[in-house]
C-alpha positions in Angstrom: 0.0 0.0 0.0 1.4 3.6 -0.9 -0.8 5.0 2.2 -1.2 4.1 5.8 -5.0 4.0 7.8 -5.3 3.6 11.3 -8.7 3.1 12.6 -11.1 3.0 16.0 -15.2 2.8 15.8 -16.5 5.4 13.2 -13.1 7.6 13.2 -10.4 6.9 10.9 -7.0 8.4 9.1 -5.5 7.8 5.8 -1.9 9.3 5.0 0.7 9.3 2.9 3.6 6.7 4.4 5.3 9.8 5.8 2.4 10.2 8.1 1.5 13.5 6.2 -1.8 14.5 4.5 0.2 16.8 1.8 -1.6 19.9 0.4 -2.7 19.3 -3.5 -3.0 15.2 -3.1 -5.9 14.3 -5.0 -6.5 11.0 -3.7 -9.0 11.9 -0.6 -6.0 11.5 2.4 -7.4 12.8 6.1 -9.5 12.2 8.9 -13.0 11.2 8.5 -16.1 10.4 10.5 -19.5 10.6 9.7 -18.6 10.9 5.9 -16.8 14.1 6.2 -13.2 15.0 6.2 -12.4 17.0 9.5 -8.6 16.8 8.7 -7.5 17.7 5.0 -4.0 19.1 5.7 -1.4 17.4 7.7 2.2 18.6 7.1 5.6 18.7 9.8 8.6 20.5 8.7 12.0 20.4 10.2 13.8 24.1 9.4 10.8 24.7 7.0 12.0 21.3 4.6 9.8 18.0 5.1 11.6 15.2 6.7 13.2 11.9 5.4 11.2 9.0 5.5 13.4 5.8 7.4 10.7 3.5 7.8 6.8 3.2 8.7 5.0 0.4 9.3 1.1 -0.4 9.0 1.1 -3.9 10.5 -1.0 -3.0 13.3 -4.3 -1.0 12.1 -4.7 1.0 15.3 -1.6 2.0 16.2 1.0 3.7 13.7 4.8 4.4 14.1 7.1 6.2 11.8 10.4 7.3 12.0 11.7 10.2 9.9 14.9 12.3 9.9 16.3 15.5 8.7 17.4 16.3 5.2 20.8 18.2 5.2 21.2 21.4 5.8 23.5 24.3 5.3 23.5 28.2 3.8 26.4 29.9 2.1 28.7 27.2 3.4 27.5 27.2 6.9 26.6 23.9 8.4 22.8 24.7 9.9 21.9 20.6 10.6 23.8 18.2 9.6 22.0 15.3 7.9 20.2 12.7 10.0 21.0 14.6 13.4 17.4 14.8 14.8 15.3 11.4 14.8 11.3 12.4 14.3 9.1 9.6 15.9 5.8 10.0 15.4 3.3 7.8 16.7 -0.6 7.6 16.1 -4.0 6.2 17.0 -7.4 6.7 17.4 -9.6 6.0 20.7 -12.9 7.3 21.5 -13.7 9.6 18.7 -10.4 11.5 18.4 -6.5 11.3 17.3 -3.7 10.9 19.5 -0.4 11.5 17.8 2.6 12.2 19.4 5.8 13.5 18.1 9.2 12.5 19.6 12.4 14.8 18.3 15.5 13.1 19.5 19.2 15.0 18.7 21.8 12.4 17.8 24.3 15.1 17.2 27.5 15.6 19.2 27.0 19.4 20.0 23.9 21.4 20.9 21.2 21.9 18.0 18.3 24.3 17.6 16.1 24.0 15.0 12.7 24.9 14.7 9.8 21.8 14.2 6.4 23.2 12.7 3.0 21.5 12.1 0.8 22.5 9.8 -3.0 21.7 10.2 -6.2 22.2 8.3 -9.6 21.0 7.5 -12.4 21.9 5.0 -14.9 19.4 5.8 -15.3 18.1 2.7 -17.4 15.6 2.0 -16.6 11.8 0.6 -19.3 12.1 -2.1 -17.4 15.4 -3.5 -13.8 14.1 -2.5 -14.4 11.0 -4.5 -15.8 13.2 -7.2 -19.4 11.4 -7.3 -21.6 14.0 -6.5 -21.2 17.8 -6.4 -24.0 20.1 -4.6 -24.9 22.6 -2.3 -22.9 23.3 0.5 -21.6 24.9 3.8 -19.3 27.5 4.5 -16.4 27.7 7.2 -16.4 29.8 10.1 -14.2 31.5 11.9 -11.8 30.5 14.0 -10.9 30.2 17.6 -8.0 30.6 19.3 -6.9 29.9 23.0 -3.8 29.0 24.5 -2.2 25.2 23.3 -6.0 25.0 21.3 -7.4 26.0 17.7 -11.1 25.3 16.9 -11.7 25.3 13.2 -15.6 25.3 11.9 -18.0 25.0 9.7 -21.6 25.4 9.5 -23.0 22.9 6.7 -26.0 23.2 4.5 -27.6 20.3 6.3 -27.6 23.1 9.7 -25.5 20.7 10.9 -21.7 22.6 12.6 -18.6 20.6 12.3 -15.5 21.9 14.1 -12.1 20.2 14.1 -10.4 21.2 17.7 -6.7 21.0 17.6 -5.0 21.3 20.7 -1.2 20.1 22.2 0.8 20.0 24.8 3.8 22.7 24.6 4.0 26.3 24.0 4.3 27.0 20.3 6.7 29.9 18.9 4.4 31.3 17.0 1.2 30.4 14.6 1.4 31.3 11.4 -1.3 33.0 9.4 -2.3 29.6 7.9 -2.4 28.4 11.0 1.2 26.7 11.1 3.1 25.9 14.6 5.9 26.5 14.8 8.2 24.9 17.9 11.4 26.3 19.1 13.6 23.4 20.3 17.4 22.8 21.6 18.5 19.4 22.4 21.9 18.2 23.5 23.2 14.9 22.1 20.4 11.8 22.8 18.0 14.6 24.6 14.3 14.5 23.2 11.3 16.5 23.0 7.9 15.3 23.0 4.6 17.2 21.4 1.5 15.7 21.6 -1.4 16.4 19.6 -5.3 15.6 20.4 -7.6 16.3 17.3 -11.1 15.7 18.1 -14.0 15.9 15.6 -16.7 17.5 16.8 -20.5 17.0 15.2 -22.7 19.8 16.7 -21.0 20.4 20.3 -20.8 16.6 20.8 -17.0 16.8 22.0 -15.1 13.5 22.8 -13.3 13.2 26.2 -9.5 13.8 26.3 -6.6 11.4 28.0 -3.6 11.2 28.8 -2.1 9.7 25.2 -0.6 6.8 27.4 -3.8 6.0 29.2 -5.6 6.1 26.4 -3.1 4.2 24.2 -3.3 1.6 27.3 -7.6 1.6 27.1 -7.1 0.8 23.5 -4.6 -2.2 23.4 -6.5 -3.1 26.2 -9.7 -3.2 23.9 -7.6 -5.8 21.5 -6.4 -7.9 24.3 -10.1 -8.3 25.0 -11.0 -9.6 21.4 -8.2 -11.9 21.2 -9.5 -13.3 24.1 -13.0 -13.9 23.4 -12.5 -14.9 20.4 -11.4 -18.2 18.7 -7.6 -19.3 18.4 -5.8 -21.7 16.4 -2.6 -23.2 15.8 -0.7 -25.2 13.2 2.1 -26.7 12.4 1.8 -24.4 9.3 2.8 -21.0 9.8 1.4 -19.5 7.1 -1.7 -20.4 7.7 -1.4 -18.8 11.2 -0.3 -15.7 10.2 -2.8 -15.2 7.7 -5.8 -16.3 10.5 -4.0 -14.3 13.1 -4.1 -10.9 10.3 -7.7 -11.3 9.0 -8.9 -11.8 12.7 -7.0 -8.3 13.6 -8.4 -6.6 10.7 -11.9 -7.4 11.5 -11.4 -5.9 15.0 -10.8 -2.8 13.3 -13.2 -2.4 11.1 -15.6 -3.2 14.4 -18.0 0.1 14.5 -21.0 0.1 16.6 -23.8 2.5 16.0 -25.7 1.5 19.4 -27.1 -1.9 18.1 -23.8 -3.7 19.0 -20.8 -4.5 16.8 -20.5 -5.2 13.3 -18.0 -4.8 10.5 -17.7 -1.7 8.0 -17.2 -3.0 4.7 -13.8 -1.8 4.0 -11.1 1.0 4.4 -10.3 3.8 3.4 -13.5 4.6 1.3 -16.4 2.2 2.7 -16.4 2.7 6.8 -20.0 2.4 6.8 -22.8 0.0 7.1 -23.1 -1.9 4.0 -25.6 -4.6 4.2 -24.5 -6.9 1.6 -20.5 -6.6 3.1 -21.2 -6.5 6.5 -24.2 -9.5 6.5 -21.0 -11.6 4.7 -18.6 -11.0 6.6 -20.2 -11.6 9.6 -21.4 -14.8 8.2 -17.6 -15.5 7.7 -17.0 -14.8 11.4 -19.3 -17.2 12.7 -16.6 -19.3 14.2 -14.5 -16.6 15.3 -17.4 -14.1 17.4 -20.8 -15.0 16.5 -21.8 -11.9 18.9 -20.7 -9.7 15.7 -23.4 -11.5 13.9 -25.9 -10.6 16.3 -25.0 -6.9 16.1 -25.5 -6.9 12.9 -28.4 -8.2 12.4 -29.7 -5.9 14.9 -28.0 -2.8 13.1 -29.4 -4.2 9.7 -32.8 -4.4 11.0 -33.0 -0.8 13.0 -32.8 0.7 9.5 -34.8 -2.0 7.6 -36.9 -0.2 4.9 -40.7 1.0 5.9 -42.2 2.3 2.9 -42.0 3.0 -0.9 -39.7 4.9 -1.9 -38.2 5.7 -5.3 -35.6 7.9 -4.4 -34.1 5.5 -2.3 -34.8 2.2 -3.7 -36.9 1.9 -0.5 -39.4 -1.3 -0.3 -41.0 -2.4 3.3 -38.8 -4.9 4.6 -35.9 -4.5 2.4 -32.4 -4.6 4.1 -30.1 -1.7 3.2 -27.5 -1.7 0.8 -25.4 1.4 2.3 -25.8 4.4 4.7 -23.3 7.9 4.8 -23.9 10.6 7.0 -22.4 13.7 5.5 -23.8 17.0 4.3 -25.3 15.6 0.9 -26.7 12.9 2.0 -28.4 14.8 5.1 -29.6 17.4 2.6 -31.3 14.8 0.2 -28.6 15.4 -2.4 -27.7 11.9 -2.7 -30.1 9.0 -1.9 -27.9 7.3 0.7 -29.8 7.8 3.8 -29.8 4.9 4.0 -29.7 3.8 0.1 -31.9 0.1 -0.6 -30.7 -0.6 -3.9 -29.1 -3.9 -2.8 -30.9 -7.4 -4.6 -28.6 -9.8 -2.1 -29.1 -8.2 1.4 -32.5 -8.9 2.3 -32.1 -12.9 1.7 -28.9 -12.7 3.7 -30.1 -11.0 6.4 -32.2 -13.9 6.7 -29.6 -16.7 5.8 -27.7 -15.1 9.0 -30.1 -15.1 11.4 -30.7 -19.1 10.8 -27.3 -19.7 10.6 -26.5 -17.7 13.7 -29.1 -19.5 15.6 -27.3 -23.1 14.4 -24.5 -21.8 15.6 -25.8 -20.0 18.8 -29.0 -21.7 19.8 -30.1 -18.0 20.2 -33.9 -18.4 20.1 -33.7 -15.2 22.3 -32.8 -13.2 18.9 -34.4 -14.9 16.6 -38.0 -14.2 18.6 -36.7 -10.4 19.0 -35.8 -10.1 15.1 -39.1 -11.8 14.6 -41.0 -8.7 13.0 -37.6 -8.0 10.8 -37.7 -11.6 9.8 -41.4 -11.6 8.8 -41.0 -8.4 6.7 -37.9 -9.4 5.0 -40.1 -12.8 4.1 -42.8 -10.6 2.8 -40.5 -8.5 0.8 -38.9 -11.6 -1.3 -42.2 -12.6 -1.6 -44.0 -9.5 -2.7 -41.0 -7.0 -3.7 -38.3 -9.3 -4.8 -40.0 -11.9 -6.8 -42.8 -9.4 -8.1 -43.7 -11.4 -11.2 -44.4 -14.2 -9.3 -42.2 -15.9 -11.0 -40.4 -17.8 -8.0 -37.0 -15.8 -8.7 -35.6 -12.5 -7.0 -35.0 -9.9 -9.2 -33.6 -6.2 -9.1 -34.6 -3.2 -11.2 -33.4 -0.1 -10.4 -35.5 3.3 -10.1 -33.5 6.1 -7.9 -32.1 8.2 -10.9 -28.8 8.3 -8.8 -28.8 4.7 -7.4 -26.9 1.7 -8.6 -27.5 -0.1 -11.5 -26.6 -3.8 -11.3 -27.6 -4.6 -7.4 -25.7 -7.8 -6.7 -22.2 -8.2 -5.4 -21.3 -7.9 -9.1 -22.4 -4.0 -9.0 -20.6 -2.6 -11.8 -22.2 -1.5 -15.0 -20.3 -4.3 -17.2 -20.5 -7.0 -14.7 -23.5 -9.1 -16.0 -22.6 -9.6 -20.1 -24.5 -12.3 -22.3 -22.0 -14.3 -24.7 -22.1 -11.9 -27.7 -20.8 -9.1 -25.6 -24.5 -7.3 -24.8 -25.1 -6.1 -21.2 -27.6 -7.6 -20.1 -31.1 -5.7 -19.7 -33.0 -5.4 -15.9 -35.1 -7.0 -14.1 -32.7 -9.2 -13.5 -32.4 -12.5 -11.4 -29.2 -13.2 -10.2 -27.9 -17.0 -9.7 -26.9 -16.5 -6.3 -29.4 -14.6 -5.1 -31.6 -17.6 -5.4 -29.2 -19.6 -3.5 -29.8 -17.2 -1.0 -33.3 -17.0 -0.9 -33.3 -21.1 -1.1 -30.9 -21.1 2.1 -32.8 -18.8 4.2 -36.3 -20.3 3.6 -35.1 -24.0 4.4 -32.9 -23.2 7.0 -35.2 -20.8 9.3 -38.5 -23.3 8.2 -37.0 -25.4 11.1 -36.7 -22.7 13.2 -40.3 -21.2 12.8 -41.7 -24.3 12.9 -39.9 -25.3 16.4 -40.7 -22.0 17.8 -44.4 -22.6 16.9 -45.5 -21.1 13.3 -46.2 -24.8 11.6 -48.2 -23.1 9.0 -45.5 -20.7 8.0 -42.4 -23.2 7.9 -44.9 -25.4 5.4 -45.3 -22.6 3.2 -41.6 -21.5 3.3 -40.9 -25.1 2.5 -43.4 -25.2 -0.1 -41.6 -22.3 -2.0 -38.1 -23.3 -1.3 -39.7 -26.6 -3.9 -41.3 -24.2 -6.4 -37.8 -22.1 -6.4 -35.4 -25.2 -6.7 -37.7 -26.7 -9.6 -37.9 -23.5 -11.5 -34.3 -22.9 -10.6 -32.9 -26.0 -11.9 -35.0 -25.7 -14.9 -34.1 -21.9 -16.0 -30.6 -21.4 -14.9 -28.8 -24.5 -16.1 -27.2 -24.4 -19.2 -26.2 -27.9 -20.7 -23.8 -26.5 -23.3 -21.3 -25.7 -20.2 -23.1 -28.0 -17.6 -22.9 -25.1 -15.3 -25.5 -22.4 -13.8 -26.1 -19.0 -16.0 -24.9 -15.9 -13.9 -28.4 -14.5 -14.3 -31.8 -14.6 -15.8 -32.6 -11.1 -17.8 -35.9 -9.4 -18.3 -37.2 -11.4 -21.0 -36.6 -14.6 -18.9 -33.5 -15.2 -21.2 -30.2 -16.7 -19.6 -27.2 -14.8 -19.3 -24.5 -17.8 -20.4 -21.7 -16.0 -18.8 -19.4 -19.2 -17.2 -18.9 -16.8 -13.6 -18.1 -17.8 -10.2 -21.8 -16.9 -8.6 -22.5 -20.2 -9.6 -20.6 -21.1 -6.6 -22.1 -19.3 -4.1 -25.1 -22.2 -4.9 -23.5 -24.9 -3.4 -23.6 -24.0 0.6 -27.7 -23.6 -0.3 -28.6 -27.2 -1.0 -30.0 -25.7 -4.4 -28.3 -27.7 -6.7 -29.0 -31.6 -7.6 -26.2 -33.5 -6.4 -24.9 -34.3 -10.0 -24.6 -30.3 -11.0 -23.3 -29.6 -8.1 -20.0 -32.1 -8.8 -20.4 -30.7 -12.3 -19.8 -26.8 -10.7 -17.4 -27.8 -8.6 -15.2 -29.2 -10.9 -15.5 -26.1 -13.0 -14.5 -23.9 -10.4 -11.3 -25.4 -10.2 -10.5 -26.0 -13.8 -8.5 -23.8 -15.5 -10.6 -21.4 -17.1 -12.1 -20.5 -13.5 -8.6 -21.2 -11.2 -5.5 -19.8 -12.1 -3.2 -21.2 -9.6 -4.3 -18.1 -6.6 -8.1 -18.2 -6.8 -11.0 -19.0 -8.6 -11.6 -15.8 -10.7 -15.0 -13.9 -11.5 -15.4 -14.8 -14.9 -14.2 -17.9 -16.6 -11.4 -17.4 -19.8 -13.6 -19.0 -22.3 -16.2 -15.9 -21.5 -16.8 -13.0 -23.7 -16.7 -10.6 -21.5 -13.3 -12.2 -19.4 -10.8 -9.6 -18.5 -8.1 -10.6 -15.6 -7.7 -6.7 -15.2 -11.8 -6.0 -14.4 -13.2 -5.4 -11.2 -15.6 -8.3 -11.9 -15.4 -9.7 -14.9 -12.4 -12.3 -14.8 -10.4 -10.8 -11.4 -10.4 -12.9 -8.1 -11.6 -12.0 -4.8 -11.0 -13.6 -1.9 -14.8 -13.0 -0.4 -15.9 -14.7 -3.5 -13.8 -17.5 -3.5 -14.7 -18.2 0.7 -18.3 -18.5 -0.1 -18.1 -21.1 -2.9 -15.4 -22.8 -0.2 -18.3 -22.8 2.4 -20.2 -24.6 -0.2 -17.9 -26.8 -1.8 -16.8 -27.9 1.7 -20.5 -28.1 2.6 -21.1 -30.4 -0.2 -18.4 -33.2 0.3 -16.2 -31.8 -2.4 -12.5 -32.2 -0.1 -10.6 -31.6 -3.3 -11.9 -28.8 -4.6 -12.1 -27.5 -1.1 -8.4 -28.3 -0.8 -7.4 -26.7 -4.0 -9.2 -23.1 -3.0 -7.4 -22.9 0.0 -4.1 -23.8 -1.0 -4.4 -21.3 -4.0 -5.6 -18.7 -1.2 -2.4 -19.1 0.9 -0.4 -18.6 -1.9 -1.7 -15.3 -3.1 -1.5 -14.4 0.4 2.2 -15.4 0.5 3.3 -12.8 -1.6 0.9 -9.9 -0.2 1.8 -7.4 2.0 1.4 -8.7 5.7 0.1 -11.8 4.5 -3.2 -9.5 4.4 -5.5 -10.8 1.7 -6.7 -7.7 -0.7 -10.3 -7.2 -1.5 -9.8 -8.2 -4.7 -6.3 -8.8 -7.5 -6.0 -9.1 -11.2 -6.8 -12.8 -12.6 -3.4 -14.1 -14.3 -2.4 -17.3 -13.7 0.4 -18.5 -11.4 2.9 -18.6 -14.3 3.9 -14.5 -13.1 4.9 -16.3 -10.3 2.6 -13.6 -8.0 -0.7 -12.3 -8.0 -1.1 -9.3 -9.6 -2.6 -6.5 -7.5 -5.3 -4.4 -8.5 -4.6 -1.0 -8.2 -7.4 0.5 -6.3 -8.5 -2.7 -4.3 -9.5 -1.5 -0.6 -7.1 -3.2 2.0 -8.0 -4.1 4.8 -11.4 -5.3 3.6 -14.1 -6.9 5.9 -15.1 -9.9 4.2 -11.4 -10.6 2.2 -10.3 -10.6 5.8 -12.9 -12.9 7.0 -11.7 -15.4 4.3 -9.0 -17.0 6.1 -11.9 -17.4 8.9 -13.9 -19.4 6.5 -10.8 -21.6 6.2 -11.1 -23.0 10.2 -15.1 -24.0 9.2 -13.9 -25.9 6.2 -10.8 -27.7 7.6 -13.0 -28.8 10.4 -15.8 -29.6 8.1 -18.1 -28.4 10.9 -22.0 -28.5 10.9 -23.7 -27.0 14.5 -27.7 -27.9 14.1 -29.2 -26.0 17.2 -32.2 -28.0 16.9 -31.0 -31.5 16.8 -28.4 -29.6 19.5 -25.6 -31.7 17.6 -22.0 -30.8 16.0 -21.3 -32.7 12.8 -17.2 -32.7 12.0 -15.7 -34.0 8.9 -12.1 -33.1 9.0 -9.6 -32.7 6.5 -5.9 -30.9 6.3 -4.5 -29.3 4.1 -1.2 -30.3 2.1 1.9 -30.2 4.6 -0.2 -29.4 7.2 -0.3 -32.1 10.3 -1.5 -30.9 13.1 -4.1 -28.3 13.7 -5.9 -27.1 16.5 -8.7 -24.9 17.5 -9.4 -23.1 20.9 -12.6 -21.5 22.4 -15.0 -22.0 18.9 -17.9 -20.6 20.8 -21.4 -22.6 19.6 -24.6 -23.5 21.2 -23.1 -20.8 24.5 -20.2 -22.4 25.3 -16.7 -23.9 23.7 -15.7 -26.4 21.9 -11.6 -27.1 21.8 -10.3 -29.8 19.1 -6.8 -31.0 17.4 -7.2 -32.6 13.9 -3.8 -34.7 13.3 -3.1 -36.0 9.9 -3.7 -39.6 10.2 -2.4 -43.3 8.3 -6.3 -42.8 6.2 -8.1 -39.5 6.9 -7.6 -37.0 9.8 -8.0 -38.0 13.5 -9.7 -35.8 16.0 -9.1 -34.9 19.8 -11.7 -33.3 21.9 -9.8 -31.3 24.3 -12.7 -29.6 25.2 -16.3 -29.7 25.0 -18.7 -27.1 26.6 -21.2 -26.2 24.6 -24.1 -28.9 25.2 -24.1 -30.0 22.2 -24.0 -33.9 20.9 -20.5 -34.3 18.8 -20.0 -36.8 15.9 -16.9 -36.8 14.2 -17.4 -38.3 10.7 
């Protein structure tokens, strides 16, 4: 990454790897909550000349360190600094709804220095719709400033009547500010002294100021915070240290990309650019984290259904019972500008909002939940009944009517993402194949449910269509040319004979017959579909295949983890196998063994994946992936109705021993080592507290 982001809750900070925000970069670096940039201008000068970069490091997403020095520096032949006297350490995080950062100047010269240190700070509240250059509009104005000893206050009153103000304040007496509001710091050091400023920058949304600490205390709070998730949440260890590190980095980059709005805590889609609710992302990747933190699930399920859609709405793609697709915060979208208040225009949320709330209660035996969600659940029903499939038809489609909504509504979402063979886009409504994988999951899987917690008549009818849908499903979507599923059905009922991985999402549903399910799975790891690190978007033998695309032939790691669910769901321990091993080595070669959101599709003859240059990193459901990987080694079914564990274990190549601590189901904790046996794994309970039956396959 040519940027580092730290992040805490709803508050986060993207630089340059200097740690600076420079003034004229056009690619949207500050500090943001709430959609709007409250920090645009970050800049530290030694002797008015920027610092030299030594080294900076992003391996931690909450905490940041960099280390800078001095350029050399002499006038007319007289020495002023000499080069790399003075050490800059700065060092950065977030807690509690501001920024800590701390700047430690230490001389390493043999002789007394003085030079002066400035920082230079400014915001314009800008935001993220114009910064991104979506959306232009009507907007606020700054105010003036305030001024008070060690403090500045900069403000603005926005067209929404709603005031922002950035409050700077630190902890030394400044030489002087300049009139662009520049510090500047007189210091003299003798050889190893230091001196130490430290910054609080607090955004604050109509008077709503958050509460200062000492940087060390609340440095302390904050690590304290992560101790906490590590230890509630599950552990493994291999003999395979790959593996490791790549569970141990997506499990600390879903702790940061924790926010909670008051409904509990659930993951942001991704940094720097989606640190918001996104139904679709979040819903995912909290399915991934079942066997990490189910409670995630349960916040956001609870977050997904406070803003569940009540009424018709054009404007916003709004339908009663629909489940969000994204919500922003800022100045447009409080004045109307932009639909996103929340914006519905999502086809896959609603069906797995549902699909998580019986998979959560497998998991979970939550019935607590599930009878709270109830009226959520029942209205999310009606809408795929009513809304979703509203030719009666049997199949979810999407259409969109906002005039500044999104057009293609699956995961898919870009204009060029759903193509028929002879290179047409194809035309909306449109039925996605997943989608009714989705829809097939979540009516078969809560059927149970309703039906033990009373509402016979309903799990008989949810049953009843869950037939009609599979029937019509396997008759419509199949294509026998490719013996593989169609990514999509367009408006005139034709199929759209793209060869895509969608198809794979299928298989954890229980959709497909037995016989096209081997036939999909085999496909997805042929070589068309898998190149060596993934199974990519669109196959090679498509029209519309492009290993540069965002969709149409690149791999993401989300993507691949779902088919893996199903493939491992299915029986399929080859295929299974294959995924994952292609996984870990695309993660091999990334930076901190951190899976992007998404890379470019060539094969494994470059000898490394191929990054895509704008992917988001880290990214909530790429860094659930590796999460997904624990479920499928362990080959683990919880059914909270039968209250039984099913556990089909398999290992991966050159992995013998694995071992999994605290996996929290059924409210308690199950503890197991899977050793490679002479004929298939072999299992060890080392612990068992959950109440549930366990069969080991």
């Amino acid at each position: 990454m040519d940027y580092l982001v730290i992040k805490e809750n709803d508050l986060f900070l993207i630089t340059d790897r200097n740690g600076d925000i420079r003034e004229g970069d056009a690619s949207g670096k500050g500090l943001y909550t709430h959609d709007t940039r409250f920090l645009s201008r970050m800049e530290i000068r030694i002797n008015g000349l920027s610092p030299v970069l030594l080294s900076s490091a992003a391996e931690e997403n909450y905490i940041s360190t960099i280390r800078l020095t001095n350029p050399h520096m002499e006038s007319g032949g007289e020495l002023i600094l000499w080069r790399e006297s003075i050490e800059i350490q700065r060092e950065r995080f977030i807690f509690e709804g501001a920024l800590y950062e701390t700047f430690k100047l230490t001389s390493y010269y043999p002789k007394a220095v003085q030079f002066d240190f400035s920082v230079l700070l400014e915001s314009d509240f800008a935001d993220m719709f114009v910064i991104r250059g979506f959306q232009h509009g009507e907007l606020g104005s700054k105010t003036p400033e305030r001024l008070a000893p060690r403090e500045r206050v900069i403000g603005y009153m926005g067209a929404d009547g709603v005031r922002r103000d950035t409050k700077l304040t630190w902890n030394k007496d400044e030489n002087r500010i300049a009139e662009n509001g520049e510090l500047h710091f007189d210091v003299s050091l003798n050889h190893q002294e230091y001196y130490e400023i430290a910054f609080f920058i607090a955004p604050i949304i109509d008077g709503d100021e958050p509460a200062r600490y000492e940087p060390e205390e609340a440095k302390n709070r904050l690590r304290a915070s992560y101790a906490k998730w590590n230890e509630t949440s599950t552990s493994i260890h291999s003999d395979m240290p790959l593996f490791d590190k790549l569970y141990h980095r997506g499990v600390q980059d879903l702790r940061v990309l924790l926010t909670d709005l008051g409904q509990g805590p659930f993951p942001v889609a991704g940094l720097p650019w989606f640190s918001v609710p996104f139904g679709r992302d979040s819903l995912i990747a909290a399915l991934q984290m079942l066997s990490l933190n189910p409670n995630i699930a349960r916040g956001t399920l609870l977050t997904m259904a406070s803003r569940q859609g009540q009424q018709e709405d054009e404007w916003r793609d709004e339908q009663p019972g629909k489940i969000m697709h994204e919500i922003r915060f800022g100045e447009l979208a409080n004045t109307n500008q932009v639909p996103f208040t929340p914006y519905y225009g999502t086809i896959d949320a609603t069906p797995l909002f549902l699909l998580l709330a019986a998979e959560y209660y497998h998991w979970t035996g939550d019935s607590g939940l599930i009878l709270d969600l109830m009226p959520h659940l029942q209205a999310a029903l009606r809408w795929v009944k009513e809304y979703g499939d509203s030719d009666g038809d049997s199949f979810v489609e999407y259409n969109q009517k906002s005039s500044k909504g999104i057009a293609n509504q699956g995961w898919k979402d870009s204009a060029d993402s759903i193509v028929h063979r002879n290179g047409d886009y194809a035309k909306a409504p449109i039925a996605l194949v997943e989608v009714q994988g989705y829809v097939y999951q979540a009516l078969t899987r809560l059927a149970p449910i309703f039906r033990e917690l009373g509402l016979e008549e309903q799990s008989n009818a949810m049953e009843q269509d869950a037939r009609e849908l599979r029937a019509r499903f396997e008759r419509d979507f199949w294509m026998d040319h490719e013996s593989y599923y169609a990514i999509a059905l367009d408006k005139d009922k034709n199929r759209v004979e793209s060869v895509t991985s969608n198809a794979g999402h299928v298989l954890m549903s229980g959709i497909a017959s037995p016989e096209r399910a081997r036939a999909v799975a085999e496909r997805l790891t042929a070589p068309d579909l898998f190149g060596g690190y993934g199974i990519r978007t669109m196959s090679m033998t498509s029209s519309g295949y492009n290993p540069m695309s965002y969709h149409d032939g690149s791999v993401w790691p989300h993507d691949n983890s779902l088919c893996l669910l199903g493939l491992s769901r299915s029986g399929f321990e080859k295929e299974t196998l294959t995924v994952m091993q292609g996984l870990l080595r695309a993660a091999e070669k990334f930076e901190y063994h951190r899976l992007p959101e998404l890379f470019c599709g060539y094969d494994d003859s470059l000898g490394a994946p191929v990054p895509y240059p704008v992917a988001c990193s880290p990214q909530a459901w790429a860094a659930g992936t590796p999460l997904t990987f624990v479920q499928a080694l362990l080959g683990i079914e919880p059914d909270a109705l039968a209250r039984r564990i099913t556990i089909k274990p398999i290992l991966l190549e050159g992995m013998n021993e694995f071992q999994v601590n605290g996996l929290q189901i059924g409210g308690g904790a199950l503890s197991i080592r899977i050793i490679r046996g002479t004929d298939k794994p072999e299992a060890e309970i080392l612990s068992n507290l959950t109440g549930y039956e366990l069969r080991i396959l």
